[in-house]
N, C-alpha and C positions, 0 to 999 in steps of 0.2 A: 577584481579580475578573477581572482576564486571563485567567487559564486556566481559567476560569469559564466565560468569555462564548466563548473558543475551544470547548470542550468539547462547549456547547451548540449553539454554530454546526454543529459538523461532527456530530452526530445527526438535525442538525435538515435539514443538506444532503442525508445520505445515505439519510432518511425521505424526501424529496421524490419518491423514484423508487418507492416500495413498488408500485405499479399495473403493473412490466413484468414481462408475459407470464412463468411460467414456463418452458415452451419455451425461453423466449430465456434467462432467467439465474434461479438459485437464489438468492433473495435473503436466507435463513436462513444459506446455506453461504457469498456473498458477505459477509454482516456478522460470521458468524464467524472466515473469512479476514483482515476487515478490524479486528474487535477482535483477532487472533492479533497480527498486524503493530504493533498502537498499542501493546502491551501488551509486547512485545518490544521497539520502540523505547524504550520509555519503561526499562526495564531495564538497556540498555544505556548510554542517558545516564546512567541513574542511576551505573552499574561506570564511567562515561570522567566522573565528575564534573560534568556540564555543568550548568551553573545552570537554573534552570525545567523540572526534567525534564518533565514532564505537559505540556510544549507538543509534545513527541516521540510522546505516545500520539494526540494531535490528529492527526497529519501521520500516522500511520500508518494511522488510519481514514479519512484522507481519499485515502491515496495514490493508489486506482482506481477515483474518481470520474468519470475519461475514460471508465472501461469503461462504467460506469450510461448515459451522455453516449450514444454510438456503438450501444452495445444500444439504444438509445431512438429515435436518429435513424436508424440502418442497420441494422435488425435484419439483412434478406436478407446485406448485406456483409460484416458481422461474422460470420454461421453459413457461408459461403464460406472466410474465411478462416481461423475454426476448423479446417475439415473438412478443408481444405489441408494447416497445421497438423498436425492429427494423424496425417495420413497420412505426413507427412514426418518424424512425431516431433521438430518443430524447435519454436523458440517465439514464441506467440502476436505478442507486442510485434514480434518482427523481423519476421514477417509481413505485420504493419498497417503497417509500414512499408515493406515491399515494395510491400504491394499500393496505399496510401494515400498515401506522403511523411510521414507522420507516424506516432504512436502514443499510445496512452490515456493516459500523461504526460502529452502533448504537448495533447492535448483538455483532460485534468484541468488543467492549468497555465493554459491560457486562459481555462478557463473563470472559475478564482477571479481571476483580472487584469482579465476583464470586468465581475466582481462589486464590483470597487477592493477585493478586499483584499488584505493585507500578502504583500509579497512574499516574508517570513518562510515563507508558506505556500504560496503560489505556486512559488515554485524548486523546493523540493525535492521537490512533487508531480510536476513537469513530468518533474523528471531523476531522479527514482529507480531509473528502467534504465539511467538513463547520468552515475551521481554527478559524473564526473568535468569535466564542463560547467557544474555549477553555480559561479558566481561570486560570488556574495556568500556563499552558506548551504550550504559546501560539507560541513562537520560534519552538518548535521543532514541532505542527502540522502545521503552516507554511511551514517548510522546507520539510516535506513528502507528504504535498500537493501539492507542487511544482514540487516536486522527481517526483510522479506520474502523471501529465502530461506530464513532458518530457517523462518520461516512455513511456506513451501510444503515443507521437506524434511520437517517433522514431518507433513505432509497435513493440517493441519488449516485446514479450512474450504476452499474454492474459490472463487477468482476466476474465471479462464479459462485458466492456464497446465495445462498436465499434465505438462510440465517444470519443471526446476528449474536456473533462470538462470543463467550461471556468476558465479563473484563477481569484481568489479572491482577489480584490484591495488591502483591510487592508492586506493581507498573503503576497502581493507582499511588501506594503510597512512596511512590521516589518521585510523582510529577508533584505533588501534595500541595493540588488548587484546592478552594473551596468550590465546593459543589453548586455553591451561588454562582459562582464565574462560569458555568456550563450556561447559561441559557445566553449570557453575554457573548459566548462564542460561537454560539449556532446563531446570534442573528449579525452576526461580523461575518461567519460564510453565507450565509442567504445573501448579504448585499456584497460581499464582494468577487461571488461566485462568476455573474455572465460576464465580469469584465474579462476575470479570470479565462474562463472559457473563449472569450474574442481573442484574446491573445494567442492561443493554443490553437482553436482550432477556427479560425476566421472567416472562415464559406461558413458555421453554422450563426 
């Protein structure tokens, strides 16, 4: 029933946004990026053993919740520092941190803290570009920061990155797969991706 009522929460957060502008974010290619990431998480718990795996597809779809946030509240600031961004070919997160003190983490993470919920889900949203700060739930923003590069190496779906983050040493070594088990995972999400997708989002 936990991973139930998780499940449903984080559809039901990341539906809350359906109304922004496409201009500002593609929210077909946002939820497909965001079920790539839950769906990879959750695979990888499953190969590192971790108990309740499906609480790691939750925190994958919920991980760039900040972006929904910041596209809603700053559209002008956020297309500023896109366009920066891509001219520099650098990436996105270091930039809103440049240009803000903060980044979509950093927004996503307070935002579910201001909600009261479990910090279970709070941390690892917050740090998922920077695994290596989380203090209590340091496994699972490992493992969605992990999610979300394959995510983006495979292109599928878009957030806001056009690069692809480098991976975090301490992240890599507290998930501490063998590097064999990487190609077994990318063809677990290749196939279990459109089912994936039917579920979610059902008209595609």
């Amino acid at each position: 029933m936990s991973q139930l009522r998780d499940l449903v929460l984080a559809t039901t957060i990341v539906s809350q946004f359906k109304g922004l502008p496409e201009s500002t974010v593609n929210m077909e290619s946002f939820w497909y990026h965001s079920i790539c990431v839950g769906l990879a998480a959750r695979i990888i718990a499953i190969y590192h053993r971790e108990p309740n795996a499906e609480r790691y597809y939750v925190l994958g779809m919920l991980h760039d919740l900040g972006h929904l946030v910041m596209f809603l509240n700053m559209p002008d600031e956020m297309q500023r520092i896109f366009e920066r961004c891509k001219e520099n070919r650098s990436l996105v997160y270091q930039g809103e941190r440049e240009a803000l003190g903060f980044d979509h983490g950093d927004v996503g993470g307070a935002l579910l803290r201001a909600w009261d919920l479990p910090a279970r889900l709070e941390e690892p949203v917050a740090c998922h570009h920077k695994p290596s700060a989380a203090a209590r739930y340091s496994m699972e923003a490992a493992i969605v920061h992990l999610a979300d590069i394959i995510s983006h190496t495979l292109e599928i779906g878009h957030s806001a990155e056009d690069c692809v983050a480098p991976l975090d040493t301490r992240a890599w070594e507290t998930i501490n797969i063998p590097i064999s088990q990487l190609s077994s995972i990318v063809n677990q999400i290749d196939r279990q991706l459109p089912d994936a997708v039917q579920m979610f989002m059902p008209e595609k």
